[in-house]
N, C-alpha and C positions, 0 to 999 in steps of 0.2 A: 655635695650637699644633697641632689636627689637620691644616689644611693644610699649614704646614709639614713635620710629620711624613709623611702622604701625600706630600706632594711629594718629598721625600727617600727615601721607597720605591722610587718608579717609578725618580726619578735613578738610582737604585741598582742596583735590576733591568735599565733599559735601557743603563745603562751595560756590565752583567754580561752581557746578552743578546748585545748588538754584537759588546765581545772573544770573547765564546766562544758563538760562537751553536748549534753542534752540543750541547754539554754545557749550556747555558742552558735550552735547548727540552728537552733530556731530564730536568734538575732541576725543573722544571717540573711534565713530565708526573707526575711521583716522587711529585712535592709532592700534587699532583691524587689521585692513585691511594692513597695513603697517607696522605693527612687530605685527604680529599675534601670532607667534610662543611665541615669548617674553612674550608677555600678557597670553596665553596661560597656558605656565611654572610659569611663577610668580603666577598667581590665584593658580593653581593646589599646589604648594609648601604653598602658605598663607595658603591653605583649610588644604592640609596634615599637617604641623604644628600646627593649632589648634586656 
């Protein structure tokens, strides 16, 4: 179920990214700058899980 899940993230992102890669990169950054910590902790835990 988590990879599933993770998988259907990325699909989703890099699908999002492609179409609209100017406004993808700057939701992004948004995201980053505005729950940085969050984004942060989620990579760090996707990374350490494997």
């Amino acid at each position: 179920m988590d990879d599933f899940l993770q998988a259907g993230i990325l699909d989703s992102l890099g699908l999002f990214i492609l179409n609209t890669p100017f406004w993808g990169f700057v939701l992004l950054g948004l995201t980053f700058i505005v729950r940085g910590e969050t984004a942060i902790l989620l990579s760090v835990f996707l990374v350490m899980k494997g």
